[in-house]
N, C-alpha and C positions, 0 to 999 in steps of 0.2 A: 568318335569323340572329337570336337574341336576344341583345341588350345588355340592361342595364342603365344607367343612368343619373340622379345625382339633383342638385340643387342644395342648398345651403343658406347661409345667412346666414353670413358669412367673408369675407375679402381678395382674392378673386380667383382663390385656388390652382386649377390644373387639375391629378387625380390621375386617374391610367391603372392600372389592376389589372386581373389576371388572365389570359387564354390570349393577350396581347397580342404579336407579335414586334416585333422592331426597327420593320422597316416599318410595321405598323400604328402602332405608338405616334408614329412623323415624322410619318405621315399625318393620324391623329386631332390633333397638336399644329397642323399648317398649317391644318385647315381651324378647328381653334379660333382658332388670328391673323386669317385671314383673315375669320371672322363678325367679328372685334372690330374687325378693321380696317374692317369696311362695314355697321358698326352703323347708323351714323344715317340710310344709303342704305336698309337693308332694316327701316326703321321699330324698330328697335331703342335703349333707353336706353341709353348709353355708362356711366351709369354703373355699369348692372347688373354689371359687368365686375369693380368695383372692390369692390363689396357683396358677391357672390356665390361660394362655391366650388362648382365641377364636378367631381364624382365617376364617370366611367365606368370599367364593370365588363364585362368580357366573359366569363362562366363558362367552364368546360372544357367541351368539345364543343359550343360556340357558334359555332364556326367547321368548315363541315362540307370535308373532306379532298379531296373531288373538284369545287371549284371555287374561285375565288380569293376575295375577299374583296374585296368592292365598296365604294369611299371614300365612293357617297353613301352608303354610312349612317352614316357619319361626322357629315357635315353635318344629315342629318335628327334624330339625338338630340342633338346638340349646339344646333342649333336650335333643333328645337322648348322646351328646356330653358328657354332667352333669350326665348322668346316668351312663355310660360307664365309669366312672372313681372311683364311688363305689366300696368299694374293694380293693380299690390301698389307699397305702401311697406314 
């Protein structure tokens, strides 16, 4: 499956676009609380949270028809996003 995903310097917003359903978008928002809520557990700055917006993007045809669509990849670009910006002021 490709996503898309970027951060940038802003207030926190998380924004959900494109081939995204109901479900996916709950699920992408939980497992986005759930990193904030276990920031400082999983080496993570809490305040990246408050500095940063979350842009994911899932194109058309990113999600292929004959199988479901797996949370962890939720957590994996959501993640890695908060990881990726360790380091940086």
């Amino acid at each position: 499956m490709f996503v898309e995903s970027s951060l940038s310097r802003g207030k926190g917003v998380l924004t959900l676009s494109g081939q995204l359903g109901d479900v996916m978008k709950e699920s992408a928002v939980a497992h986005y609380l759930i990193l904030k809520s276990n920031a400082t557990s999983l080496g993570i700055d809490h305040r990246v949270f408050q500095q940063y917006d979350l842009h994911v993007h899932v194109p058309a045809g990113a999600v292929p028809k004959d199988r479901s669509f797996s949370g962890d990849h939720h957590v994996d670009f959501i993640s890695f996003n908060f990881y990726a910006t360790q380091g940086q002021s």
